[in-house]
FILOFI-640404 format. One record per residue (C-alpha): residue in three letters; chain; x, y negated, z negated; residue number from 1. Coordinates in steps of 0.25 Angstrom, whole numbers, plus 2048, in hexadecimal, padded with zeros to 3 digits. Layout:
// FILOFI-640404
{'ALA', 'A', {X, Y, Z}, NUM}
...
//
This chain:
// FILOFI-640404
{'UNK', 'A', {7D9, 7BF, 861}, 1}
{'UNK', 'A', {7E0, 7CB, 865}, 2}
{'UNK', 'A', {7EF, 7CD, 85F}, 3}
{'UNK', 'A', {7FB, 7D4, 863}, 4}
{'UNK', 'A', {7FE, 7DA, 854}, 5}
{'UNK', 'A', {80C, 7E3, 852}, 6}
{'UNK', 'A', {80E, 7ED, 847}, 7}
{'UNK', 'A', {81B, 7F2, 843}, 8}
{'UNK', 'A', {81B, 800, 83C}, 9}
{'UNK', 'A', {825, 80C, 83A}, 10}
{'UNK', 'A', {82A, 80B, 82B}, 11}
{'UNK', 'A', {81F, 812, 823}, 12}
{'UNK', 'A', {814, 81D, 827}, 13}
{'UNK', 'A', {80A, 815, 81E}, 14}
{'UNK', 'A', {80D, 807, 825}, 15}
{'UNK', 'A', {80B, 80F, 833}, 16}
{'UNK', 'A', {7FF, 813, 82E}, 17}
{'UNK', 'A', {7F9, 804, 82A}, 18}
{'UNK', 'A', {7FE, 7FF, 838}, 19}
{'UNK', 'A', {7F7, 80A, 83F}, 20}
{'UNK', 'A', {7E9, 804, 839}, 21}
{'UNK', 'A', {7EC, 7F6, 838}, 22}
{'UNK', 'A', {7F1, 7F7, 847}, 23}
{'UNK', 'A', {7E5, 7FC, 84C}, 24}
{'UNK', 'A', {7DC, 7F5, 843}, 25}
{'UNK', 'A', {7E4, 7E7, 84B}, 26}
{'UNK', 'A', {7DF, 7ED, 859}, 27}
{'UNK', 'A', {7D2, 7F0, 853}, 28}
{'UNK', 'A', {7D2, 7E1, 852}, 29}
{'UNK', 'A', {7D6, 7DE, 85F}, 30}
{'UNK', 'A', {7E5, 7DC, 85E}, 31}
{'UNK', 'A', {7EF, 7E2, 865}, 32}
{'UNK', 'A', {7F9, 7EB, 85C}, 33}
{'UNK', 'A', {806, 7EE, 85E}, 34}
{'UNK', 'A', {810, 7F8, 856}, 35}
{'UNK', 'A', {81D, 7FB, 855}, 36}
{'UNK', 'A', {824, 805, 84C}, 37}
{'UNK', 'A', {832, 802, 846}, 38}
{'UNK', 'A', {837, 810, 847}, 39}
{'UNK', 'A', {839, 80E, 857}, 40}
{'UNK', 'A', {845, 806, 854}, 41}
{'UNK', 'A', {84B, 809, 862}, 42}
{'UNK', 'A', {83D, 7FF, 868}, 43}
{'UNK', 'A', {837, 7F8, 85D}, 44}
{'UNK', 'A', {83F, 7EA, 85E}, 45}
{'UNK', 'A', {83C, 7EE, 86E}, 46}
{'UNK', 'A', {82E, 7F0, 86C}, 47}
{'UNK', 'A', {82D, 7E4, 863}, 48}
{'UNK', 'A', {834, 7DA, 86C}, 49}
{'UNK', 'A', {82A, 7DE, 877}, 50}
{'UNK', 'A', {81D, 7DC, 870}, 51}
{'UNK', 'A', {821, 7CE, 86C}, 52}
{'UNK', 'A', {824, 7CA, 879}, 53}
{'UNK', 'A', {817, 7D1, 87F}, 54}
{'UNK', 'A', {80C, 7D2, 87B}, 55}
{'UNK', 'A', {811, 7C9, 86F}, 56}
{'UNK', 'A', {80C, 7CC, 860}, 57}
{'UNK', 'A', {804, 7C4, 857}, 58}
{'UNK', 'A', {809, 7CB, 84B}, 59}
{'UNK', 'A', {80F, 7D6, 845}, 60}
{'UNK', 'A', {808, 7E0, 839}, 61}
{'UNK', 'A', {811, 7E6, 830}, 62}
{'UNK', 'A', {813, 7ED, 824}, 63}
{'UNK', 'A', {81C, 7EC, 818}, 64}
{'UNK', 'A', {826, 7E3, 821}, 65}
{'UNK', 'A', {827, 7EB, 82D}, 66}
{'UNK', 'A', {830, 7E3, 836}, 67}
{'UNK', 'A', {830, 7D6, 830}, 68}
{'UNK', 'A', {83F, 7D3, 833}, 69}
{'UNK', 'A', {83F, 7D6, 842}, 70}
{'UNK', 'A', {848, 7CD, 84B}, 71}
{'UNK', 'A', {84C, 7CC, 858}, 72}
{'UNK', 'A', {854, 7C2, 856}, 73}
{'UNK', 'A', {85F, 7C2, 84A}, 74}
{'UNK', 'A', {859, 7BA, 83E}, 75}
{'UNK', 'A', {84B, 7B7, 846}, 76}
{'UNK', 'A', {840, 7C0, 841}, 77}
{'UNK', 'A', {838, 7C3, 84C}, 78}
{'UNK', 'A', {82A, 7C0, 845}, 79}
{'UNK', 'A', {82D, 7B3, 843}, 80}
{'UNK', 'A', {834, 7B0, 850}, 81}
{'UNK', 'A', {828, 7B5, 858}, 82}
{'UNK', 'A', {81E, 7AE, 84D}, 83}
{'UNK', 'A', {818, 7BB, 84C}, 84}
{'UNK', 'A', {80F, 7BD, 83C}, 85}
{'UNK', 'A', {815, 7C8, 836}, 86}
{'UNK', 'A', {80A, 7CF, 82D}, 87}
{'UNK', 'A', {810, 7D7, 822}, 88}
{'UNK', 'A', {809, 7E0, 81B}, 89}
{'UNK', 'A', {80F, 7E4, 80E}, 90}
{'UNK', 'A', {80C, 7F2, 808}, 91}
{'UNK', 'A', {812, 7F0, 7FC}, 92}
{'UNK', 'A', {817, 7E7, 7F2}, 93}
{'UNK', 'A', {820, 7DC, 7F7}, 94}
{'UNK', 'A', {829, 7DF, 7ED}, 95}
{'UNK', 'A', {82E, 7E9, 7F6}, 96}
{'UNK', 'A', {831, 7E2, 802}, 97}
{'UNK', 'A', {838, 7D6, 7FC}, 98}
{'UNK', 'A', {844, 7D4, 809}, 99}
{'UNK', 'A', {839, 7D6, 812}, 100}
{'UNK', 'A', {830, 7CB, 80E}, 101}
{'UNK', 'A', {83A, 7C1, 809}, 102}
{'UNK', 'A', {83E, 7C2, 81A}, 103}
{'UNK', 'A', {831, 7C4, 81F}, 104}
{'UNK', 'A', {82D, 7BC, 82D}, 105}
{'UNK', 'A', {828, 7AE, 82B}, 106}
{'UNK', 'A', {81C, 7B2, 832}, 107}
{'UNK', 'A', {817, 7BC, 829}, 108}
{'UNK', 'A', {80C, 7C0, 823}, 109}
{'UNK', 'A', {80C, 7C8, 816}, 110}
{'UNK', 'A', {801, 7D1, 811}, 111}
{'UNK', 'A', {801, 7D8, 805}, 112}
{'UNK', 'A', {7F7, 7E3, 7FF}, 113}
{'UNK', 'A', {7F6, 7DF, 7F0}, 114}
{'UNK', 'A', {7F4, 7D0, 7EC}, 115}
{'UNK', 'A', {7FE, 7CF, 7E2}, 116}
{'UNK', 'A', {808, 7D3, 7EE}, 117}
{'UNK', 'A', {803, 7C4, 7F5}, 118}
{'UNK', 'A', {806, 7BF, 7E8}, 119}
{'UNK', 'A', {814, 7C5, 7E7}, 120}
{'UNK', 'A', {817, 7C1, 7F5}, 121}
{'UNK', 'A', {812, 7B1, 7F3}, 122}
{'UNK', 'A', {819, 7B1, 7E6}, 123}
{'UNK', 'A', {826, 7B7, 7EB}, 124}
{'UNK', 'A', {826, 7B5, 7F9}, 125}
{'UNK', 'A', {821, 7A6, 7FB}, 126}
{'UNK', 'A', {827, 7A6, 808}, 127}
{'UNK', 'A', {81E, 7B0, 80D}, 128}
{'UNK', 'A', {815, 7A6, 813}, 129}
{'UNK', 'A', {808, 7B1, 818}, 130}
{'UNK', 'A', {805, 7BB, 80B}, 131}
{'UNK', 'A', {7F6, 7C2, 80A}, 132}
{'UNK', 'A', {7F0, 7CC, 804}, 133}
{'UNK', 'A', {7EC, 7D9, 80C}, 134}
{'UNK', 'A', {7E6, 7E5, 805}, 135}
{'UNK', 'A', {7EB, 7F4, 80B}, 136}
{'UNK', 'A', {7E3, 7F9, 814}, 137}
{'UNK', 'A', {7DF, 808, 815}, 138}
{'UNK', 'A', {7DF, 813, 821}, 139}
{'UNK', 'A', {7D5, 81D, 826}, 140}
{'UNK', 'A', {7DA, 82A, 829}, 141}
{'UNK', 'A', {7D1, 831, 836}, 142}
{'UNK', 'A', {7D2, 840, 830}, 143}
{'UNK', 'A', {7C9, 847, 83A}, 144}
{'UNK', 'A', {7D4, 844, 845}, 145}
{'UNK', 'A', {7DF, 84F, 843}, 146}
{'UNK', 'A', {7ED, 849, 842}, 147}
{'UNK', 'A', {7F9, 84D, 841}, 148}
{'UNK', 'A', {801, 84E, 834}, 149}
{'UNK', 'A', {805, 841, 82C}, 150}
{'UNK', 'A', {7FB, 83A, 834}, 151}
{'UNK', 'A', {7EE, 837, 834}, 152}
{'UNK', 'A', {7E4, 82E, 83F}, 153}
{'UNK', 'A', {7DE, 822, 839}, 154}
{'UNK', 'A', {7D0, 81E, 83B}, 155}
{'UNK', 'A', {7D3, 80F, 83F}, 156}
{'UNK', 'A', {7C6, 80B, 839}, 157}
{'UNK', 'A', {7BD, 814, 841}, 158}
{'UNK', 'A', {7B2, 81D, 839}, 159}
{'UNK', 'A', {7B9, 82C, 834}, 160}
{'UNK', 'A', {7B2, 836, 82C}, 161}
{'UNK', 'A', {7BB, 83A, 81D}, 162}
{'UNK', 'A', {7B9, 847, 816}, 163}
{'UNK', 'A', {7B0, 845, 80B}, 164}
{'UNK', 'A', {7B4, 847, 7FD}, 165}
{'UNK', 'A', {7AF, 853, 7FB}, 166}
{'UNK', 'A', {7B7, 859, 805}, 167}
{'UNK', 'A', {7C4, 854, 801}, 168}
{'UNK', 'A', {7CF, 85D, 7FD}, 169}
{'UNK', 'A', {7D8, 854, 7F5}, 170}
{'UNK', 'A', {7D2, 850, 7E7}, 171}
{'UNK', 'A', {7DD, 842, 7E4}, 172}
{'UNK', 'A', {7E6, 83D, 7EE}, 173}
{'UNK', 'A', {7F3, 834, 7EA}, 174}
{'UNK', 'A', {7FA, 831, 7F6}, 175}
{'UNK', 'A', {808, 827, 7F3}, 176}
{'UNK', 'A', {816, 82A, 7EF}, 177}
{'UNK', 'A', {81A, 828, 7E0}, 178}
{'UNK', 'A', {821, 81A, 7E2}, 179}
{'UNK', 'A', {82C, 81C, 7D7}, 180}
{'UNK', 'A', {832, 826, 7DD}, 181}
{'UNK', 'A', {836, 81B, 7E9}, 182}
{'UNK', 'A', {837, 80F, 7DF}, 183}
{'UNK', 'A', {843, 816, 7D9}, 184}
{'UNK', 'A', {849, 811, 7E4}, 185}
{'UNK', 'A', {846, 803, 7E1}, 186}
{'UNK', 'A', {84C, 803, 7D5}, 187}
{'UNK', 'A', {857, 7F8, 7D2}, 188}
{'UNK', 'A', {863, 7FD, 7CA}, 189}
{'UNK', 'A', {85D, 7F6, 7BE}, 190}
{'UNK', 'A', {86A, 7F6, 7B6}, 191}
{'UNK', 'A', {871, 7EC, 7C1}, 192}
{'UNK', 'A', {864, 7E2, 7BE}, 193}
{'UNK', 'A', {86B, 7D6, 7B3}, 194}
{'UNK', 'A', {860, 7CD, 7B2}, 195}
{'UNK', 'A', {858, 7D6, 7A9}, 196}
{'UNK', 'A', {856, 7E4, 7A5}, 197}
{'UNK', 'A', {851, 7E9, 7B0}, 198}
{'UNK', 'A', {84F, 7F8, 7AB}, 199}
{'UNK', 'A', {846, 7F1, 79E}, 200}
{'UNK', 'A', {83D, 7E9, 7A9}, 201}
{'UNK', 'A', {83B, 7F5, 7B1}, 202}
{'UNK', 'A', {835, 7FF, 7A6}, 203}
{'UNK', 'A', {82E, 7F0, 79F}, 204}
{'UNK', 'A', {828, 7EF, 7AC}, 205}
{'UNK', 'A', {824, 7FC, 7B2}, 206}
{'UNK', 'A', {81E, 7FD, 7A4}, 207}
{'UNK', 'A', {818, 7F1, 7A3}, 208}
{'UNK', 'A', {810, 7F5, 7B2}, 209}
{'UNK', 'A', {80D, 803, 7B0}, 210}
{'UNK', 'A', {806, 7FD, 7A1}, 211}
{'UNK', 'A', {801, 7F2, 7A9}, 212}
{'UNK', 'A', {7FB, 7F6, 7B7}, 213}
{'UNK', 'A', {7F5, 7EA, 7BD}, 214}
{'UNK', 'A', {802, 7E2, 7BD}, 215}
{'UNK', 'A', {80B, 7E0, 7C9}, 216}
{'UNK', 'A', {818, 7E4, 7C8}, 217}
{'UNK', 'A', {81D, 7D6, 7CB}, 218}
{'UNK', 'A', {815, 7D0, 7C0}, 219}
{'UNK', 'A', {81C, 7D9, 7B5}, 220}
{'UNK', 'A', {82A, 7D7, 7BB}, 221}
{'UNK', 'A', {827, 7CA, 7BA}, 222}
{'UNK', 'A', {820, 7C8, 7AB}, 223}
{'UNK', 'A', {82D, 7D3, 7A6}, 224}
{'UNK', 'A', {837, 7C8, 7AD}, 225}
{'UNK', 'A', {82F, 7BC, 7A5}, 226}
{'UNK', 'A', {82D, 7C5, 798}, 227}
{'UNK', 'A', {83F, 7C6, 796}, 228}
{'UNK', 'A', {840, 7B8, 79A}, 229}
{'UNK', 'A', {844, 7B8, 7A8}, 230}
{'UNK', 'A', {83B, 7AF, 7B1}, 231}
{'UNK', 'A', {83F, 7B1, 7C1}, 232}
{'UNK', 'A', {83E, 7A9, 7CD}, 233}
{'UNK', 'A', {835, 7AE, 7D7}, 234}
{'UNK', 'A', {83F, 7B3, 7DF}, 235}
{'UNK', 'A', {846, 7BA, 7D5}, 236}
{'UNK', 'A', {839, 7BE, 7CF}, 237}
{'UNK', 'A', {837, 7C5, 7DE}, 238}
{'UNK', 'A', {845, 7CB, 7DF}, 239}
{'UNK', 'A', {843, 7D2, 7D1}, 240}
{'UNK', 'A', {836, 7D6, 7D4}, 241}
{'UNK', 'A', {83B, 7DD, 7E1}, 242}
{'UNK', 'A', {846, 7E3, 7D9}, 243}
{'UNK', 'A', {83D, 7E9, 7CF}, 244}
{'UNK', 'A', {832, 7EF, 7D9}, 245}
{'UNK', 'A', {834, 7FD, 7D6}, 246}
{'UNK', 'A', {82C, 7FB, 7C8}, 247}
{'UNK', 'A', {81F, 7F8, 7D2}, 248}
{'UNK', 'A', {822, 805, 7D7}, 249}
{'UNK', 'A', {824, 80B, 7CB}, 250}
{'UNK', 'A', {815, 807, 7C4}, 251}
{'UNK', 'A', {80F, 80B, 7D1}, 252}
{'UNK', 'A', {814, 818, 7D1}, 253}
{'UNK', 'A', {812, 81B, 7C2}, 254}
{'UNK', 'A', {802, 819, 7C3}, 255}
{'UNK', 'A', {804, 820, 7D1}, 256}
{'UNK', 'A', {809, 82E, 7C8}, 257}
{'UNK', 'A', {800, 82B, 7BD}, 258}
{'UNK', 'A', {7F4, 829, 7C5}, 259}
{'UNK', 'A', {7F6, 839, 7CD}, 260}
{'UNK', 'A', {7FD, 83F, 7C0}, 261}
{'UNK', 'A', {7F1, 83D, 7B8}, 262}
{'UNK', 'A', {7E8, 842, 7C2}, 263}
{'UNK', 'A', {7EF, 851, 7C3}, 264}
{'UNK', 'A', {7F1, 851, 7B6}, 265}
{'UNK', 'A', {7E0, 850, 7B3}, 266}
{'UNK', 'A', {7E1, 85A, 7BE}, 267}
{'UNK', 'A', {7DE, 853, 7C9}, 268}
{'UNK', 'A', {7E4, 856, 7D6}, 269}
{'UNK', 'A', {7EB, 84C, 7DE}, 270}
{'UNK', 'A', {7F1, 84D, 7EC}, 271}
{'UNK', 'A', {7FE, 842, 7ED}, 272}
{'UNK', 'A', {804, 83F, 7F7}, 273}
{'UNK', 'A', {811, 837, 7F7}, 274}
{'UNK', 'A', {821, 837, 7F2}, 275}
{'UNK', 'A', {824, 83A, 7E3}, 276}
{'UNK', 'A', {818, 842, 7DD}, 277}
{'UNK', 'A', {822, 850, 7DD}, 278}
{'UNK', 'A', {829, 847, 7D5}, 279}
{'UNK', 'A', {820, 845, 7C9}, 280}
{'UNK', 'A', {824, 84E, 7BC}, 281}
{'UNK', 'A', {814, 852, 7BF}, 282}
{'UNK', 'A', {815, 855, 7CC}, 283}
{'UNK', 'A', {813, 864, 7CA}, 284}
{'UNK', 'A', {805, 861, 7C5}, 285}
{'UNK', 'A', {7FB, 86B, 7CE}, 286}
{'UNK', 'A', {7F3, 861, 7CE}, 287}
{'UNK', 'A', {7FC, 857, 7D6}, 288}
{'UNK', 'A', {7FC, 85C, 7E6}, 289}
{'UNK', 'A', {809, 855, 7EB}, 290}
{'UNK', 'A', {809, 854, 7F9}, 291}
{'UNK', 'A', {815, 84D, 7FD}, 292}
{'UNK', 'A', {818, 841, 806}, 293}
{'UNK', 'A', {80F, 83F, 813}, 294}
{'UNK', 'A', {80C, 834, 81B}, 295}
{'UNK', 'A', {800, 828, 81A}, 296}
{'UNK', 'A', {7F7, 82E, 826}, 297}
{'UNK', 'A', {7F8, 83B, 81E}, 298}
{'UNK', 'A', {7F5, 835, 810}, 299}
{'UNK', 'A', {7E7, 82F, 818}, 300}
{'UNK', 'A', {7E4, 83B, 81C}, 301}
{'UNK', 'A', {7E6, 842, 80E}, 302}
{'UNK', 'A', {7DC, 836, 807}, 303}
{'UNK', 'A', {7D2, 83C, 812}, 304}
{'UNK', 'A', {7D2, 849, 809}, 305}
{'UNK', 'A', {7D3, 843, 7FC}, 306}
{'UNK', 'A', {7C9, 840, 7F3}, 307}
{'UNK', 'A', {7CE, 836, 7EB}, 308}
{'UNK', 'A', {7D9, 82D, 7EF}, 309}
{'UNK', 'A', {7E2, 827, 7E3}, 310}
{'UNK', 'A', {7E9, 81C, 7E4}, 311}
{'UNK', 'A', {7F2, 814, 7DB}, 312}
{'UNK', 'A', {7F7, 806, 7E0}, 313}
{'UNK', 'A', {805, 804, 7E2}, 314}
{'UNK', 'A', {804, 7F9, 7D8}, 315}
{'UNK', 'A', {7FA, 7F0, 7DF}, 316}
{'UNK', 'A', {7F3, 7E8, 7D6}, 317}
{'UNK', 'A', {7EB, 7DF, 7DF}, 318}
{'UNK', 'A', {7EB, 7E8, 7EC}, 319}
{'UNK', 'A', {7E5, 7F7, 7F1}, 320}
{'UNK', 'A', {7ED, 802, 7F7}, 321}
{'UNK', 'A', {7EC, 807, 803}, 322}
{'UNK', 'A', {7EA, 816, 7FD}, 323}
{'UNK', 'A', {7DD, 810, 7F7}, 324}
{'UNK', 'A', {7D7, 80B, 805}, 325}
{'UNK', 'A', {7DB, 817, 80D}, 326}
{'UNK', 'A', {7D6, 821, 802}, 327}
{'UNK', 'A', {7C8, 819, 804}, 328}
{'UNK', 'A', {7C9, 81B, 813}, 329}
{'UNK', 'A', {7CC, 82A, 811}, 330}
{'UNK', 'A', {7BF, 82A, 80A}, 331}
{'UNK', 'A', {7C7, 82F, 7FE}, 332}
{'UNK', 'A', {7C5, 828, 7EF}, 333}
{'UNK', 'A', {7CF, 81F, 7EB}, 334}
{'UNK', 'A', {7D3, 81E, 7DD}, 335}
{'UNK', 'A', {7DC, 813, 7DA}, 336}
{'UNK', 'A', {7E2, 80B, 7CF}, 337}
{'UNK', 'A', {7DA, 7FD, 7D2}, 338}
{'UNK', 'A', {7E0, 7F0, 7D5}, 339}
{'UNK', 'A', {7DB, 7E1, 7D5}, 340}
{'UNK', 'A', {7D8, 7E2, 7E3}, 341}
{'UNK', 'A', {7D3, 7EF, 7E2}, 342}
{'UNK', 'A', {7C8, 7E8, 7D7}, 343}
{'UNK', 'A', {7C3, 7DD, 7E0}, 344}
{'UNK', 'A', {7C1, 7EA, 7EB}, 345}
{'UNK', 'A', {7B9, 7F2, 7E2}, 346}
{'UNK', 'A', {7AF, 7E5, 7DE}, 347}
{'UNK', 'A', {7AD, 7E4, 7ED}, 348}
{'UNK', 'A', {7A8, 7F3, 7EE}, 349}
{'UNK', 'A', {799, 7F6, 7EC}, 350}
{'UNK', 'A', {79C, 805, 7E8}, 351}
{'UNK', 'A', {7A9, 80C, 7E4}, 352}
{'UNK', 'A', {7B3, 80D, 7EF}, 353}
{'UNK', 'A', {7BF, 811, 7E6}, 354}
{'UNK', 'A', {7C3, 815, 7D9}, 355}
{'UNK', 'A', {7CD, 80E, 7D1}, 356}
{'UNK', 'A', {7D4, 80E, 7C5}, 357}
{'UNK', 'A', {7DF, 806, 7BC}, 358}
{'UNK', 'A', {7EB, 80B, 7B7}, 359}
{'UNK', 'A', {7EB, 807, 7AA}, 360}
{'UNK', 'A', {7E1, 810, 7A8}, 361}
{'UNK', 'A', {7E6, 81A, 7B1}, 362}
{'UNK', 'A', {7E3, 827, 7A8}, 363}
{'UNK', 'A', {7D4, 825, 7AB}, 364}
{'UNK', 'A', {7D6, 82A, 7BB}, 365}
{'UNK', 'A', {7D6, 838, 7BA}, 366}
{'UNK', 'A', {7C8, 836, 7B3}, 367}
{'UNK', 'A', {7C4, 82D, 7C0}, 368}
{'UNK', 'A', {7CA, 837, 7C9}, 369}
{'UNK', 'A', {7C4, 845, 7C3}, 370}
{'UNK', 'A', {7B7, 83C, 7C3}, 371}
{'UNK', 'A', {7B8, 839, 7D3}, 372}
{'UNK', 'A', {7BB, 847, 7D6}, 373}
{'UNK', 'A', {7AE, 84C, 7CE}, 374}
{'UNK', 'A', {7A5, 843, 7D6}, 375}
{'UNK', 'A', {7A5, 845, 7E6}, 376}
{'UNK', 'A', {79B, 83F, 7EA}, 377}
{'UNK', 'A', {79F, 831, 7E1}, 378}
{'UNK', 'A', {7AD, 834, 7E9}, 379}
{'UNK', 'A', {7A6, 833, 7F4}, 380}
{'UNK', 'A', {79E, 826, 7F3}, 381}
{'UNK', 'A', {7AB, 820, 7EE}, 382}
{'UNK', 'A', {7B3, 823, 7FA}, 383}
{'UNK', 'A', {7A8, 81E, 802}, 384}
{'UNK', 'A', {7A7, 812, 7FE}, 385}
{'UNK', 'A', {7B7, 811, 7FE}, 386}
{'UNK', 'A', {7B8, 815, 80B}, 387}
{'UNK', 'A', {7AE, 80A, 80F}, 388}
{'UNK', 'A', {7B6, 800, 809}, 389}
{'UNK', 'A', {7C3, 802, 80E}, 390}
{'UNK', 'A', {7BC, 804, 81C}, 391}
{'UNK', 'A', {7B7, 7F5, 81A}, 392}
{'UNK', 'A', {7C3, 7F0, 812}, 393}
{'UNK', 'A', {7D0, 7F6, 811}, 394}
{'UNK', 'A', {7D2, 7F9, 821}, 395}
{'UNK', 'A', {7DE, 7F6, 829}, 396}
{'UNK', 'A', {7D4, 7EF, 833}, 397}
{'UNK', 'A', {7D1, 7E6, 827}, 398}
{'UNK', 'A', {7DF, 7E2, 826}, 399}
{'UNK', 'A', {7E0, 7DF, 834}, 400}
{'UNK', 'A', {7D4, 7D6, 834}, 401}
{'UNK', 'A', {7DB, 7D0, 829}, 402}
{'UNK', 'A', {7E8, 7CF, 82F}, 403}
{'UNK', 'A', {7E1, 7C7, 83C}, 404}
{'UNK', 'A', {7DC, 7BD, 832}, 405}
{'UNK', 'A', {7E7, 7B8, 82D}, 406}
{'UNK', 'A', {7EC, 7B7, 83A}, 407}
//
């Protein structure tokens, strides 16, 4: 049955990106799609107000929170006053939008890309009636179509030729911002915290996850409040665990360094792309080609000249990155730091579609690295399998399918 889906975008350059292919992967299935973009604040409520009077919407798409606490009415949130579902996409950890959730519409519908964030969200979040698991998907960039710069045409699941790896300029690509430069700004003042010593949790912790990888970050909080005697409600639990986010961000970011500084420093060259790498005490290394900031459609179209694609998760330990799905699509070679999810994946696969790695044993990736980059032809085989996997897979059109089913 067809459906009059809305989108609300206009926060992020990535989240555009997602709409943009889940949106036409919803008219693809026969639904009508509307969107509308926060930045126009002079017509956005107008717009909105019209398109729930005629022709009506079904339900809303959104990303990260997106106009979950919009009203017309003071103290009525339009969602649940229209009965509209309100799908929720979370990006991230939920840890990082705590307010949000805790006043999200009665009518939503939370997905999340790593299962341990369902777990988090049904622990924590009880209220929370709708929570399910929805891996990332990935984005093909067209490249044969010219477009102008900081954006890219995306293939919207039609067939389009990639440079094969031969032909490729860039050797290893890393495209994401070191993350402790913005978790700085997360940090509590520690000192104000009376409960506990709050600057001895930090470095137990941070150490206790860098030593210990597979962990989530809530879990060691949890196990270092148990381990000094002090046994938290839930909701407590939640309110420290929040407080004390910035130490995910820290461990992501620490394996994030260590994964590229070992590679330039076996002589590797690595192209990054993304805030904080001039940063690094390394940075001057020749063999680390910084190239600033840019935008997501310009970060598809650089996986489409990159031979291997290298990710590491932003602490997901039962999820995949969308880096991962959209170097595949780029007929790029991912290598990644693996996750549970990422295991059951591989079992599925008849031949190799990407290549991972576990950071314990992270010193062993500059030897899987060099060995790729000897071998063209096996880079090859790989990338094609792993394109035809995401293609089958990991697609925003999968999503979508998805999505109509739980409808």
């Amino acid at each position: 049955m067809k459906e009059n889906i809305l989108f609300i975008q206009g926060i992020y350059d990535t989240i555009d990106l997602f709409i943009a292919d889940l949106s036409a992967a919803f008219e693809e299935l026969g639904d009508a799609v509307y969107i509308l973009d926060v930045r126009e604040k002079d017509t956005f409520l107008q717009k909105l107000w019209n398109l729930l009077e005629e022709p009506g919407i079904d339900a809303v798409v959104t990303f990260n929170n997106i106009g979950y606490n919009l009203s017309f009415s003071e103290g009525k949130n339009i969602w649940e006053e229209k009965n509209i579902p309100y799908y929720n996409i979370l990006m991230d950890h939920p840890f990082h939008y705590d307010q949000p959730l805790r006043h999200a519409p009665k009518t939503s519908r939370i997905f999340c890309t790593d299962r341990n964030h369902v777990t988090y969200l049904k622990r924590f979040y009880p209220e929370l009636a709708h929570v399910d698991f929805l891996p990332h998907a990935g984005m093909e960039a067209d490249i044969s179509r010219p477009s102008e710069a900081g954006t890219c045409y995306l293939s919207y699941g039609k067939e389009v030729s990639h440079p094969c790896i031969k032909e490729r300029q860039i050797d290893v690509l890393y495209a994401g911002s070191l993350s402790k430069y913005v978790a700085e700004g997360l940090v509590p003042d520690l000192g104000e915290i009376q409960e506990y010593d709050a600057f001895a949790l930090t470095q137990e912790v941070l150490k206790n996850l860098i030593q210990n990888p597979y962990q989530t970050t809530e879990d060691v909080v949890e196990t270092y409040f148990q381990s000094i005697g002090i046994q938290y409600s839930d909701e407590e639990l939640c309110r420290q665990i929040t407080k004390l986010r910035f130490l995910d961000s820290f461990a992501t970011s620490y394996y994030r360094e260590q994964s590229v500084r070992l590679l330039v420093e076996h002589g590797i060259k690595v192209a990054v792309f993304g805030g904080g790498w001039d940063q690094c005490e390394w940075a001057d290394n020749p063999n680390l080609l910084y190239g600033g900031k840019v935008l997501a459609p310009q970060v598809l179209e650089l996986m489409n000249h990159s031979k291997i694609v290298l990710n590491t998760m932003t602490w997901y330990k039962n999820g995949i990155h969308d880096r991962i799905i959209n170097g595949m699509l780029a007929k790029s070679v991912v290598v990644t730091d693996t996750s549970q999810y990422l295991k059951e994946e591989q079992k599925k696969m008849a031949d190799t579609g990407f290549v991972t790695f576990e950071l314990p044993e992270i010193q062993h990736l500059p030897g899987i690295v060099e060995d790729l980059l000897q071998q063209a032809d096996k880079m090859q085989a790989i990338a094609d399998c792993g394109y035809l996997y995401a293609k089958n897979n990991h697609t925003w059109i999968k999503r979508a399918e998805y999505l109509k089913r739980t409808r």
